[in-house]
N, C-alpha and C positions, 0 to 999 in steps of 0.2 A: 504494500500500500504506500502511498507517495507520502512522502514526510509532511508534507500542510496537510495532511489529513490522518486521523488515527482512529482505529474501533473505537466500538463502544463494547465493554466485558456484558455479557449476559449473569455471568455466573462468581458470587455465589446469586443463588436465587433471591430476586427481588423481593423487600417486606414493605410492602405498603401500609402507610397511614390510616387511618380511619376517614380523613380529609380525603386521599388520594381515592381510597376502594370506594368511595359515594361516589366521587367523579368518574372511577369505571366503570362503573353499577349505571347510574345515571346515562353515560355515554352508550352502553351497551344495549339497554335498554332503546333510548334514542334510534339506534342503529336500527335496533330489528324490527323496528313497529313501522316500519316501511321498506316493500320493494320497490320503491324508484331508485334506478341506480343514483340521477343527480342531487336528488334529494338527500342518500345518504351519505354521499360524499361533501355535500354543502351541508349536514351537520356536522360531520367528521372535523369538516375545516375550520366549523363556526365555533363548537367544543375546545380542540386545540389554541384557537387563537387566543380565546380568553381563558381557558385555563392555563398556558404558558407565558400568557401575555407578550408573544412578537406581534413584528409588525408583520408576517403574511406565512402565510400555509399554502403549500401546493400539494396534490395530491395527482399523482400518476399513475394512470392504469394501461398495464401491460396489453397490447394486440398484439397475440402471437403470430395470427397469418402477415398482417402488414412489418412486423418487427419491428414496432414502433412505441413509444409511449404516448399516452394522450393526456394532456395537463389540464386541471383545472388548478387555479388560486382564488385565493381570495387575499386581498391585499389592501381592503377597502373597497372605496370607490374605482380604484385600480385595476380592480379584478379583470373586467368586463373583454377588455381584449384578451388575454391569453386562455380565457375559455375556448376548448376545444383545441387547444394549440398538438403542432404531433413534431416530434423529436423523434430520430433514428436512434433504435434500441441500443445502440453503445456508445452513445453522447452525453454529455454532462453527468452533474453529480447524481440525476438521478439516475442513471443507465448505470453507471457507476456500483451503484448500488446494488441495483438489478442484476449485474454481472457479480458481486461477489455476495450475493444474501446475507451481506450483514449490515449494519448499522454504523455508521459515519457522522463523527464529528468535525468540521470545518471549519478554523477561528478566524481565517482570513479567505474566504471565498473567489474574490476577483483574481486571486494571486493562483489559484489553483488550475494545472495544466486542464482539468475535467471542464470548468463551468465554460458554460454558455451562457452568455449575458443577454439573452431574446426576452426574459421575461423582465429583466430590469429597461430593456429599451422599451418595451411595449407597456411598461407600467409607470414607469420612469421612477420608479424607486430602486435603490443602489439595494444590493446582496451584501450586507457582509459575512457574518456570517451564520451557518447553515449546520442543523441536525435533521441527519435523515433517516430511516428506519425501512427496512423492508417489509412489504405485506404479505405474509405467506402465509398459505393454508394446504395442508397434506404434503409439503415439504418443496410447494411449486409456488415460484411469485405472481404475485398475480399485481402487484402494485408497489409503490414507492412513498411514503408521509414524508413531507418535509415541513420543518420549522425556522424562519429565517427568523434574523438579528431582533433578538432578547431585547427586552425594555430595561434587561438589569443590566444589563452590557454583556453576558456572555450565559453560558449551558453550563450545568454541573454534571458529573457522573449520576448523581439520581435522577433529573430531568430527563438525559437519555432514556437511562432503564425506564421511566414514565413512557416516553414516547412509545419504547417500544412496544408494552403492553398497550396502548391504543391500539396502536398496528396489530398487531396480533388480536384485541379484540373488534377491529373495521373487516378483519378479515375474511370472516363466516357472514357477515353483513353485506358486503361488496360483491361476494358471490354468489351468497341467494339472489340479489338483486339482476344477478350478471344472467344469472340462470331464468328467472324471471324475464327479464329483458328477450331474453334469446327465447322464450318458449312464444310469447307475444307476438313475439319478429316471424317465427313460424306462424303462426296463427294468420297473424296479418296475410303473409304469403299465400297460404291456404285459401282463404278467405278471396285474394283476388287471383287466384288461382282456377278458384273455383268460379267466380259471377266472370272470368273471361274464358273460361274454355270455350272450344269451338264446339265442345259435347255436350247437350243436354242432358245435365243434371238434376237429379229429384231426389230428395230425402221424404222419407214417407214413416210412417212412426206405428206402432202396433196396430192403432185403431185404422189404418188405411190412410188417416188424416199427413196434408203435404204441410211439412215443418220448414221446409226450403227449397229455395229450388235455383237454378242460376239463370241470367238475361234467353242464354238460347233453349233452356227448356221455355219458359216463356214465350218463345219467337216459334216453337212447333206445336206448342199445343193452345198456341191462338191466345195466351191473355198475357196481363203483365206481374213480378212477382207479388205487387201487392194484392193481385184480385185472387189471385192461385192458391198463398199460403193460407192454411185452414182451412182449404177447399177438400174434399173429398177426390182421393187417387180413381178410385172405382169408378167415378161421374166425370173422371176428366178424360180416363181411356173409355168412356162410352159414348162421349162428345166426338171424339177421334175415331170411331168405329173400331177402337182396337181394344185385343184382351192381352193381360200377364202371359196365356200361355202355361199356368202352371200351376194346380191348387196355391191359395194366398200362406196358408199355417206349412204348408212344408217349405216357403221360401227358409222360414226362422231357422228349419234344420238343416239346413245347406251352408257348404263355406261359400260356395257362389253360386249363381245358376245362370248358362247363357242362353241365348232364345235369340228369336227373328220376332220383330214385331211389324206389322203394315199399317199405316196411318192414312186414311183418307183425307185427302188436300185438295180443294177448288184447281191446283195447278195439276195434279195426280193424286200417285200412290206414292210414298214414301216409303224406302224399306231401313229397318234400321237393324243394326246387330244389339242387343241389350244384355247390360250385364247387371245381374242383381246380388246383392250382398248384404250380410248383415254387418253392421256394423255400431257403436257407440257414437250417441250425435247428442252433444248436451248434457252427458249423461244420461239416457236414457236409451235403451234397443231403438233401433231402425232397419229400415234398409235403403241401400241406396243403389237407387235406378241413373243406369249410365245407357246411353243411347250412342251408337257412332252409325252414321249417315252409309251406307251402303247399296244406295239406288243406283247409282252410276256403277258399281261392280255385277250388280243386279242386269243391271240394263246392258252391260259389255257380256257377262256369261249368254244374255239371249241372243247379244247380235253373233257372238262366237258359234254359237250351236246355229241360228240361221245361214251364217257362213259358212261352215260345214254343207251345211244340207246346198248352200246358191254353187260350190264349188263342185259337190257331186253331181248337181245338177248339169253343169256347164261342161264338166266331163263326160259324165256319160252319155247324154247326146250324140257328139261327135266321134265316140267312142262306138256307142249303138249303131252309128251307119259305117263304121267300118268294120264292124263285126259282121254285118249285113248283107254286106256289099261280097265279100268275103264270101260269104257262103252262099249268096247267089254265084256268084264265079266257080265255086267250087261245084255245086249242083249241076249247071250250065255245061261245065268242062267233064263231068261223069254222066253226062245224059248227051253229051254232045247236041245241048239243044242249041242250035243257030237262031235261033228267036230273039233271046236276048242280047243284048246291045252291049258287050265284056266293055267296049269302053267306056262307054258313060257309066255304066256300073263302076269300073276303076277310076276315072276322073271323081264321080260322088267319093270314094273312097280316100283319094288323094286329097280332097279338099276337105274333107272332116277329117284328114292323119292332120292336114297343115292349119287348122283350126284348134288342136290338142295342143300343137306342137308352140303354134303363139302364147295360147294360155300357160303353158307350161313355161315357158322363155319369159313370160312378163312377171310370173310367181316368183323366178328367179332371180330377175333384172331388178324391179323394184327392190330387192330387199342390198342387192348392190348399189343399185345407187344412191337409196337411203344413206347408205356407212358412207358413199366416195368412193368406194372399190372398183366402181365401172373401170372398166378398161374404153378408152372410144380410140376405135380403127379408123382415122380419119384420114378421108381421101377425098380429092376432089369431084363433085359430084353436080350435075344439072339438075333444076327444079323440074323440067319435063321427063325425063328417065324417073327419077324418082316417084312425081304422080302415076306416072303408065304404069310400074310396077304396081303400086299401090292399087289402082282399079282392075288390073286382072285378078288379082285374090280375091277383090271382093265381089266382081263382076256375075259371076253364077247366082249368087244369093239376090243382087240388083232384077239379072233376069228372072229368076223364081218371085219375084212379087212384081213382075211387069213393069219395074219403073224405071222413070229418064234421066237419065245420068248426064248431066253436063261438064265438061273439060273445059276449064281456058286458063291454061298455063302454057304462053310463051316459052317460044325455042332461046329466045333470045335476050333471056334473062339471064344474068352473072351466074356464075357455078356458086354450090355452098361448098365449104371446106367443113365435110360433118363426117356422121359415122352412116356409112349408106343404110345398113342393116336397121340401128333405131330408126333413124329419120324415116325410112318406109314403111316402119311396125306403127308409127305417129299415126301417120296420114290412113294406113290401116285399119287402126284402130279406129279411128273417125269416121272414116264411111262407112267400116261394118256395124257403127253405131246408128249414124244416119239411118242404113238401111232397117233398120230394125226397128227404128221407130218413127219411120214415115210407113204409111198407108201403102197401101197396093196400086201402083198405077199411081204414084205420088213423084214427085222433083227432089232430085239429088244434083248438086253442083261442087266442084273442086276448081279452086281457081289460086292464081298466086301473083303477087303485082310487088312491084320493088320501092321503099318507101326509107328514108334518111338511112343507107348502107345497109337496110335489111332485105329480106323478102319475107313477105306475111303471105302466107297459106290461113284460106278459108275454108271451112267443110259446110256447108249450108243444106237445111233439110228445111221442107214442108210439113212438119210431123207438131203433136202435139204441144210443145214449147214445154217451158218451164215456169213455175209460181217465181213470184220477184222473191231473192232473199235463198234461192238456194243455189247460185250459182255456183259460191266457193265450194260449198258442202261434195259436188259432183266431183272433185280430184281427189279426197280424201279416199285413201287406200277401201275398199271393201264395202262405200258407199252403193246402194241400190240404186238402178235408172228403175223407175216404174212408173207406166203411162197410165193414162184412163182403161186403156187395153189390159192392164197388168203385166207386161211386156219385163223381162228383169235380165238383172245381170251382178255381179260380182265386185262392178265398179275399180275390177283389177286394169282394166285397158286405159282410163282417164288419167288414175293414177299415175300411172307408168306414164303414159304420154308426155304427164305436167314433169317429172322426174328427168325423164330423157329432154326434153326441151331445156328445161332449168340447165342440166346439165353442159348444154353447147352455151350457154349462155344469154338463152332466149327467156320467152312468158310464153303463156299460152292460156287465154280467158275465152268466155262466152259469150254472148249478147244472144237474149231470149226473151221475148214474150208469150202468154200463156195463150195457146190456141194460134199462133202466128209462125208456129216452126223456132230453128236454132241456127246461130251462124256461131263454130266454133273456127276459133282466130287462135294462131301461133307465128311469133315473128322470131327469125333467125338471123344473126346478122351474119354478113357478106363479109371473108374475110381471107387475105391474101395466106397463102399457105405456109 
């Protein structure tokens, strides 16, 4: 320990006055008839200063996470600024302290390598000098008492040993208070924990009766918490058309119970997952009803199983006429019957292998180009090569509903620098959409015109259009087209289409009205190799 500064002996054992043990009686007393931490540190301080008569008492309490101390004084009217002051745990006399768990006498203060002079500058009363005591309880510090410059001019050996028994009886006072504090500070947290979760919460009490509940249970079951609490649980799930799901007396014997509840709502059906528990609320048995929102996973497993079913659909189709086709050929060639027409029987068959074969390539491509992994084979390629391509695939299905197809894509438009294979699956996918949802004996057009370093391709149908507001919705992966006809599809081809476009660095949108047909637009730009 540094020479301007010396212990204080604990031992032999302190004998107190009968003057002194009233004042620890009294002080102790004081202490524990309150858990406000400030409160019993602002007696602690109030006690000391008039029972040792200095001029100021500070009292520091140890934050172990921050490692810091946090000062209060009282110095007077002085006080007021180094309340709440924080000092790093191994600075001044009281860290000081706090590092070696004993108790320090100080007869010249300013002159000591330890002091920090923050509380005399913010007070502006001078330190001289300084007894300080540590606060411990179960052999941990939890705090620091200090006593500055004596009104008799200095500290004796029994004033110490006094101090310290203050300290040592602030000690079990300081800590209830701390434990206090910190059980509150939970509370608190709970509490808005609880009125913000995004889960609808209900506390419900033996008789069924709602004891609480938080803002979004409120917000599901239609009222506010003051109209709800004291309400009846039973009458609030029959307003909602929903039930527990599970005799009410065996919830009480369960550690938890989960369940699906459905809530009928003006907007729908709501599904929720529900967990019910008993639990202590108040003191008293409860249980408490937790809700998490599961409409939208509800709503993905139906469209997942409808996908299922639009994908086997789309497959086996195309699969069906090649099976077909197949065993007409094979019939035909063991009967040697010359009646049927082996080509067109193979051409249908070809065109439903190379309709498997699309859907099959865009399951795959989409999910490439989703990541970035597309690889694109880009080579120089003209926008009329690529239309022509495009309408002999879909040309048979055109002829099979007797409709007019229109062509106006110039010879003499700039080449694109694309990947020839997407770019033709694009314009592909667009007619064989057109054709599928124009009418029999309807107008189909493909056309492409050159506009600031692009060329936009248009796919233009006569067919039932679309309601305003679902344009975007049609690229999202798995999206349904369905007409008034109930005409459907997998919405795997749009997708892909918006994917592989995005990907060269183009858009690709629609313009539609309902009952007017659709003009789907895709612009690429022009770009030297």
């Amino acid at each position: 320990m540094d020479d301007r500064s010396r212990g204080v002996r604990r031992d032999p054992p302190f004998e107190a006055t009968l003057t002194e043990l009233t004042f620890l009686y009294e002080t102790s007393q004081l202490l524990l008839a309150t858990l406000d931490l400030d409160e019993v540190i602002r007696l602690l301080m109030s006690q000391v200063r008039e029972c040792f008569h200095v001029t100021g008492v500070s009292v520091a309490i140890v934050d172990e996470e921050a490692a810091q101390l946090v000062l209060q004084a009282d110095v007077g009217e002085a006080s007021g600024p180094v309340t709440g002051l924080r000092l790093p745990l191994d600075e001044g006399i009281a860290g000081l302290v706090a590092e070696s768990e004993a108790a320090v006498l100080i007869p010249d203060a300013c002159d000591h390598p330890r002091f920090r002079p923050v509380i005399d500058e913010r007070t502006g009363v001078r330190t001289e000098m300084v007894l300080a005591a540590p606060i411990t309880i179960d052999h941990c510090i939890i705090g620091v008492l200090e006593a500055f410059n004596p009104h008799a001019g200095s500290f004796d050996e029994r004033t110490a040993a006094l101090l310290a028994q203050v300290a040592d009886q602030a000690a079990p006072a300081i800590r209830n208070a701390r434990l206090f504090q910190s059980t509150c500070e939970a509370g608190r947290r709970y509490e808005r924990l609880f009125h913000a979760s995004p889960a609808p919460t209900v506390i419900i009490d033996r008789e069924g009766q709602i004891i609480d509940l938080n803002e979004k249970a409120g917000e599901v079951f239609g009222g506010t918490t003051e109209e709800l609490i004291g309400s009846s649980w039973f009458s609030v799930l029959a307003e909602a058309e929903a039930e527990i799901g599970i005799p009410w007396e065996e919830l009480w014997e369960r550690d938890q119970v989960e369940t699906e509840m459905s809530l009928e709502r003006s907007e729908g059906t709501l599904v929720y997952e529900v967990q019910m528990t008993p639990i202590e609320y108040g003191g008293r048995p409860a249980i408490e009803w937790i809700g998490h929102d599961i409409t939208e996973r509800v709503e993905l497993e139906r469209m997942r199983d409808d996908l299922a079913q639009m994908i086997v659909h789309d497959l086996r189709n195309p699969l069906a006429n090649v099976v077909s086709s197949l065993q007409v050929i094979h019939t035909a060639v063991l009967q040697e019957d010359e009646t049927v027409s082996l080509l067109d029987v193979l051409e249908m068959a070809m065109r439903s292998s190379d309709r498997l074969h699309r859907l099959i390539d865009s399951l795959l491509d989409i999910r490439r180009l989703e990541l970035g992994k597309a690889t694109l084979n880009k080579a120089l390629v003209g926008a009329k090569p690529l239309a022509q391509e495009a309408v002999e695939l879909v040309l048979p299905l055109i002829k099979k509903k007797r409709q007019k197809l229109v062509v106006n894509v110039p010879g003499e438009l700039p080449p694109l620098y694309v990947d020839r294979d997407l770019t033709t699956r694009v314009l592909t996918n667009l007619l064989d959409n057109a054709a599928k949802f124009t009418p029999a004996e309807g107008t189909i057009s493909i056309e492409a015109v050159q506009e600031d370093g692009a060329l936009v391709f248009t796919v233009s149908d006569n067919g039932p259009g679309m309601a305003p507001g679902t344009e975007e919705q049609l690229f999202e992966a798995f999206t349904r087209l369905e007409n008034a006809r109930g005409t459907r599809g997998t919405g795997l081809g749009l997708s892909f289409c918006k994917l592989a476009v995005e990907a060269h660095g183009g858009e690709i949108w629609v313009e539609s009205e309902l009952g007017e047909g659709s003009h789907f637009k895709f612009r690429l730009p022009v770009e030297d190799r």
